[in-house]
C-alpha positions as protocol buffer text, in pm:
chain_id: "A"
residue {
  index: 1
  type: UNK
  ca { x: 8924 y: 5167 z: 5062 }
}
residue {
  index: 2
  type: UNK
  ca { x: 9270 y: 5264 z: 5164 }
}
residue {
  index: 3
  type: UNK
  ca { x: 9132 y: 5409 z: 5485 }
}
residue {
  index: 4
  type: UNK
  ca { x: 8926 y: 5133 z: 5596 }
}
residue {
  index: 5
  type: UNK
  ca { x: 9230 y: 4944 z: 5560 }
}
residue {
  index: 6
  type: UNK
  ca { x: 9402 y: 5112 z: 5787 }
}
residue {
  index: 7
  type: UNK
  ca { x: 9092 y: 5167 z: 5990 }
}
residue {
  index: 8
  type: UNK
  ca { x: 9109 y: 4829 z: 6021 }
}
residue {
  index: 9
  type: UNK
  ca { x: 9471 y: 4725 z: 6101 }
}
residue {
  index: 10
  type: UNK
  ca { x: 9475 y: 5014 z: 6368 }
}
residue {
  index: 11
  type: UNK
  ca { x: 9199 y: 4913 z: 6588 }
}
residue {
  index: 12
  type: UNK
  ca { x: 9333 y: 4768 z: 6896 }
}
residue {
  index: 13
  type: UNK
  ca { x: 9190 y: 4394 z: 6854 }
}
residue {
  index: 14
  type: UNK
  ca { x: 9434 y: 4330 z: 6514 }
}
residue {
  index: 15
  type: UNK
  ca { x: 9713 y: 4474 z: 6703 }
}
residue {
  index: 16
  type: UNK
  ca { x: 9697 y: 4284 z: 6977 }
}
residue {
  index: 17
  type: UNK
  ca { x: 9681 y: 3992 z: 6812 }
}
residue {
  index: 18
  type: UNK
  ca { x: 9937 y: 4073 z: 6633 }
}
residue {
  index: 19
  type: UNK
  ca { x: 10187 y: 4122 z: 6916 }
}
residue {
  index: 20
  type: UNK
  ca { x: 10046 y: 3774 z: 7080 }
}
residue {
  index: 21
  type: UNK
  ca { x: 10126 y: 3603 z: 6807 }
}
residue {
  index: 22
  type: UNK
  ca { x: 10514 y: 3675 z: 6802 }
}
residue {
  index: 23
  type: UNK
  ca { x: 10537 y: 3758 z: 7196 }
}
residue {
  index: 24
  type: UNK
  ca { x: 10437 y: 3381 z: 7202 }
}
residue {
  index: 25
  type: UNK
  ca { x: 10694 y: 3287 z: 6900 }
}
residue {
  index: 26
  type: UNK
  ca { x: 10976 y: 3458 z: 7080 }
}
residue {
  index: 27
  type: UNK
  ca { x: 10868 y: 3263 z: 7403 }
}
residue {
  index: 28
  type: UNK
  ca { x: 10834 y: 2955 z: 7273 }
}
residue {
  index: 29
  type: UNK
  ca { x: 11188 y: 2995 z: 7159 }
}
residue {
  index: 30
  type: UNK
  ca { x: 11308 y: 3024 z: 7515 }
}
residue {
  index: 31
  type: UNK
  ca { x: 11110 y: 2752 z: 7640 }
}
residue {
  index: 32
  type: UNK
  ca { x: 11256 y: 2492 z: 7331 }
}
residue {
  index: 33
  type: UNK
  ca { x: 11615 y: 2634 z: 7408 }
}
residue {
  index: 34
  type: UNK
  ca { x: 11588 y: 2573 z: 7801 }
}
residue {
  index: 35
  type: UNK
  ca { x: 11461 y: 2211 z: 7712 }
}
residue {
  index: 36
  type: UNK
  ca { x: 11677 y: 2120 z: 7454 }
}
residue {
  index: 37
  type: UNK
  ca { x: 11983 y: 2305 z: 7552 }
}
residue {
  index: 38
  type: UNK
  ca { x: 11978 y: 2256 z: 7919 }
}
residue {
  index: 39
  type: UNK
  ca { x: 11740 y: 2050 z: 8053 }
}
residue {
  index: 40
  type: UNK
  ca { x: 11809 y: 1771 z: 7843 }
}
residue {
  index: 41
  type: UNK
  ca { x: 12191 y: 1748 z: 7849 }
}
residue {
  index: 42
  type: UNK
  ca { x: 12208 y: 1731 z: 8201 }
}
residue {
  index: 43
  type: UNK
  ca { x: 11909 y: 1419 z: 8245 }
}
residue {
  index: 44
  type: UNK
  ca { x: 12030 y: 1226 z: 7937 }
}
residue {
  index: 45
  type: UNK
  ca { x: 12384 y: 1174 z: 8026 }
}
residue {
  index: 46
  type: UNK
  ca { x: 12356 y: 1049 z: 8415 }
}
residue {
  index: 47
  type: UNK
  ca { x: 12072 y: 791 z: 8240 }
}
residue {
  index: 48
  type: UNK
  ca { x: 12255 y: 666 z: 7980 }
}
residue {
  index: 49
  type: UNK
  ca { x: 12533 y: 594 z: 8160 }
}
residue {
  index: 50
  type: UNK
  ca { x: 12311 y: 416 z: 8446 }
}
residue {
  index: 51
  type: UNK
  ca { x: 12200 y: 210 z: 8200 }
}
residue {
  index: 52
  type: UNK
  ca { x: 12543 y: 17 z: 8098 }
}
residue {
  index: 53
  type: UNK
  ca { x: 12533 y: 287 z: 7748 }
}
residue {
  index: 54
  type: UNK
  ca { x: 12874 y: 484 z: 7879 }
}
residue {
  index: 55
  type: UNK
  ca { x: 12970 y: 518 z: 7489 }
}
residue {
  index: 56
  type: UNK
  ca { x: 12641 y: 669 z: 7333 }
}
residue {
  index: 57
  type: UNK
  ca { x: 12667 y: 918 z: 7689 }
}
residue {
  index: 58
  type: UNK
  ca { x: 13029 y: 1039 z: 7587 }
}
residue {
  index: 59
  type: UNK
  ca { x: 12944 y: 1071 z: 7196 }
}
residue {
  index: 60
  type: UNK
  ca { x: 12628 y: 1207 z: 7268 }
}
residue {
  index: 61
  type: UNK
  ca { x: 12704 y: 1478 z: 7555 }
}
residue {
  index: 62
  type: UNK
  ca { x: 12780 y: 1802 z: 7410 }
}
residue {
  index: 63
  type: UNK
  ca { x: 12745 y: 2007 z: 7746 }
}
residue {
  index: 64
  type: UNK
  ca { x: 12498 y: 2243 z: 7806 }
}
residue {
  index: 65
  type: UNK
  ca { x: 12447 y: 2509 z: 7510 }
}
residue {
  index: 66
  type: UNK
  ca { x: 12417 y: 2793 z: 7782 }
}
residue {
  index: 67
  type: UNK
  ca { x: 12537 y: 3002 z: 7458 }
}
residue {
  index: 68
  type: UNK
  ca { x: 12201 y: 2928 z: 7284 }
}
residue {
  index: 69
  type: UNK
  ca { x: 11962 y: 2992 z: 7594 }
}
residue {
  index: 70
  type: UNK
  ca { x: 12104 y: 3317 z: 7611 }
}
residue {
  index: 71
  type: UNK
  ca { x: 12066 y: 3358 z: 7274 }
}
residue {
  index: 72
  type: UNK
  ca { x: 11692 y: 3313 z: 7324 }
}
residue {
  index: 73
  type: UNK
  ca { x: 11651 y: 3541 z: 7577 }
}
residue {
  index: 74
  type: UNK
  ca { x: 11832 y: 3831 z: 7414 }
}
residue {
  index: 75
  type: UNK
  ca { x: 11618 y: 3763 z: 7075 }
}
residue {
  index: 76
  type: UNK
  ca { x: 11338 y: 3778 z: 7298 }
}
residue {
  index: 77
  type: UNK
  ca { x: 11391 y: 4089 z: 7501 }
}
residue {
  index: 78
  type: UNK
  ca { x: 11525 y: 4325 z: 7170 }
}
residue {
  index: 79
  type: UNK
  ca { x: 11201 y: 4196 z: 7002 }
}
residue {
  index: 80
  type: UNK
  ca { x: 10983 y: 4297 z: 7315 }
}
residue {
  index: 81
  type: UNK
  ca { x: 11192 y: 4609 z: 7280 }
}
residue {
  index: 82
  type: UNK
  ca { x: 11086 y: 4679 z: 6944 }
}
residue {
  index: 83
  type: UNK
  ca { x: 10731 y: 4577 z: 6990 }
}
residue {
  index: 84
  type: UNK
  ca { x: 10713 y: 4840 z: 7288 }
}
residue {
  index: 85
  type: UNK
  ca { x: 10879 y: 5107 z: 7071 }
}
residue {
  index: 86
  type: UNK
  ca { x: 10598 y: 5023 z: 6743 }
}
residue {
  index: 87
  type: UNK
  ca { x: 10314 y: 5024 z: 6995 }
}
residue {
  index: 88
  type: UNK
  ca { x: 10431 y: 5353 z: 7169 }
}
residue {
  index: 89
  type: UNK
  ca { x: 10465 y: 5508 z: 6797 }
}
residue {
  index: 90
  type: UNK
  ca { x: 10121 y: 5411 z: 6690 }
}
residue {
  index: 91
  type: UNK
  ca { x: 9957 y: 5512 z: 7031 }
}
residue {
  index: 92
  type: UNK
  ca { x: 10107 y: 5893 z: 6932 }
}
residue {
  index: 93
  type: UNK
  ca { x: 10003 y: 5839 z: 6574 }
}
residue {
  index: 94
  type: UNK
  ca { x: 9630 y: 5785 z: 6708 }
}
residue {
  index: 95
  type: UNK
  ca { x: 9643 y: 6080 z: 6942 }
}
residue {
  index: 96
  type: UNK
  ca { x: 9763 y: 6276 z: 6693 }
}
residue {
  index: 97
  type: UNK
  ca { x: 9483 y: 6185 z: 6431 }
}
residue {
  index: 98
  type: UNK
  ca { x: 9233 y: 6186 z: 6694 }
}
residue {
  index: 99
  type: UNK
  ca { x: 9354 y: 6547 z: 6739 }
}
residue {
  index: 100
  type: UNK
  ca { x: 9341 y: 6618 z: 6360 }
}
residue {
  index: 101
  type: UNK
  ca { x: 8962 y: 6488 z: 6353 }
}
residue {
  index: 102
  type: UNK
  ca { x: 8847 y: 6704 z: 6640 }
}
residue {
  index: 103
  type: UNK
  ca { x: 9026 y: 7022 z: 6470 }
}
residue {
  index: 104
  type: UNK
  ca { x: 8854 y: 6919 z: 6158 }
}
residue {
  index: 105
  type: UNK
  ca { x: 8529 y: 6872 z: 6329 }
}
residue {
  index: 106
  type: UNK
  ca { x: 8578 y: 7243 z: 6468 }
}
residue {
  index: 107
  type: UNK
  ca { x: 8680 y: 7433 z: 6166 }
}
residue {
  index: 108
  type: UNK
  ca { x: 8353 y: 7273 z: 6000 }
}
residue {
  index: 109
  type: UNK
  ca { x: 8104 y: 7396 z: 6245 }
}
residue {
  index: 110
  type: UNK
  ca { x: 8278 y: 7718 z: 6280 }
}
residue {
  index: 111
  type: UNK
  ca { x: 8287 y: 7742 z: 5847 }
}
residue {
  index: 112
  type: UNK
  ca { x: 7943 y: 7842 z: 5835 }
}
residue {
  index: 113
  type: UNK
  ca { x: 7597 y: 7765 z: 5722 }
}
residue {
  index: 114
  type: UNK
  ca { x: 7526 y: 7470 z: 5599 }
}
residue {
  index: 115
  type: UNK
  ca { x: 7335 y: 7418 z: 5230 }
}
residue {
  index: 116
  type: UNK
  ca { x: 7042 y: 7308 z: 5414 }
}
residue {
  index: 117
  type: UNK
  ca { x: 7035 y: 7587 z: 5617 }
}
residue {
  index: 118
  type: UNK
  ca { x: 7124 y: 7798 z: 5327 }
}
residue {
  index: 119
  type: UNK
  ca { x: 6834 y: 7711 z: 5106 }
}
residue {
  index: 120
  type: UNK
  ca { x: 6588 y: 7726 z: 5418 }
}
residue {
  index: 121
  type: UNK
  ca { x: 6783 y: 8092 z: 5417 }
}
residue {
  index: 122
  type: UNK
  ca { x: 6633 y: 8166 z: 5022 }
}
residue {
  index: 123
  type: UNK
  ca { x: 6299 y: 7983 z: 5076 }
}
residue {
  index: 124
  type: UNK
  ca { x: 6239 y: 8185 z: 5385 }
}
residue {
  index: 125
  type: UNK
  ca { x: 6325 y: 8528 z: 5165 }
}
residue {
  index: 126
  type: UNK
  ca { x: 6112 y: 8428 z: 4871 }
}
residue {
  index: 127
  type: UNK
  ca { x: 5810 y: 8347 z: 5066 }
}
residue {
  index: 128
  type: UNK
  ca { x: 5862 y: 8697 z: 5236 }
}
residue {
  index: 129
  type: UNK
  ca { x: 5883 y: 8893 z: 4915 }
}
């Protein structure tokens, strides 16, 4: 069971998904930053004040958060990072049992006769004698 398991969260399709699924979370955290943090502060202000509201545009302008853009992009890039680095790892880890099966493959044609071919072996000899 164990090793359908992992049969299973090693094919290609899982992974994938996978590493869509939080490429796209780290992304959409850039996208929510840039809006929020930057977009937003600089169209806000100018239209507040235009509209007679010069109070609510100096309690509510904070500046730009440049700070937590960056922030967003950095988070994003070290978990891209990562990702690269665990999908590079389990790549080798494939090759390598890939590898493993093909030795194992060899050493059991090259262990010998197989029961069948044994007992065909006997039947053969006591037909003979």
């Amino acid at each position: 069971m164990l090793k359908d398991l992992k049969a299973f969260l090693l094919r290609g399709n899982v992974v994938d998904l996978a590493i869509g699924v939080i490429i796209a979370g780290a992304f959409g955290a850039i996208v929510q930053s840039l809006v929020q943090d930057v977009i937003t502060p600089l169209f806000l202000t100018p239209a507040l004040k235009a509209a007679g509201a010069d109070k609510i545009a100096e309690l509510s302008w904070n500046g730009i958060a440049y700070g937590n853009f960056l922030s967003a992009v950095i988070n994003f890039v070290i978990v891209g990072t990562v990702l690269f680095f665990i999908v590079k790892g389990m790549e080798k880890a494939q090759s390598l049992a890939k590898k493993q099966e093909a030795a194992e493959e060899a050493a059991a044609e090259v262990a010998g006769p197989t029961q069948e071919e044994l007992l065909a072996e006997i039947r053969d000899l006591l037909k003979n004698k």
